[in-house]
C-alpha angles and dihedrals in degrees: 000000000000127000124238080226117147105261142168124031092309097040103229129167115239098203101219096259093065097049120104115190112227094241088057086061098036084054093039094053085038097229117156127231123262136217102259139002092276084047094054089046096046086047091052095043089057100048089057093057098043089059091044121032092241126137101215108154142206132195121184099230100028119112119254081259083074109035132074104195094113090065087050089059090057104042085053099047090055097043088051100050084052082056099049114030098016127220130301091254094069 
């Protein structure tokens, strides 16, 4: 199970209800998996994008100044949480 352990840059604790694997959001969006770990992010970037309209962008040997793949992850990880546990509202 997970721990309810600081992690991450702010060192927050994700109590285990809140946590999403990443192979829960990968199947919920429905993205596939690529070759490689530039693969998976360039997958993921353009799925973003594709759902909505957006024209984030990814390039395997560009600097994080570049790339956008970052945003994606987040985008993902909260649509996917929408897809999966719902809002509050409901």
């Amino acid at each position: 199970m997970h721990s309810l352990q600081p992690t991450g840059v702010l060192q927050l604790e994700i109590p285990p209800e809140n946590f999403l694997d990443p192979r829960m959001i990968k199947r919920a969006l429905k993205v596939k998996k690529g070759k490689d770990h530039n693969g998976n992010k360039k997958i993921m970037v353009n799925r973003i994008n594709s759902l909505y309209g957006l024209n984030l962008k990814y390039g395997k040997n560009k600097t994080k100044k570049y790339n956008d793949d970052d945003e994606a992850d987040a985008i993902a990880l909260l649509t996917a949480w929408w897809m999966l546990k719902g809002t509050a509202d409901e």
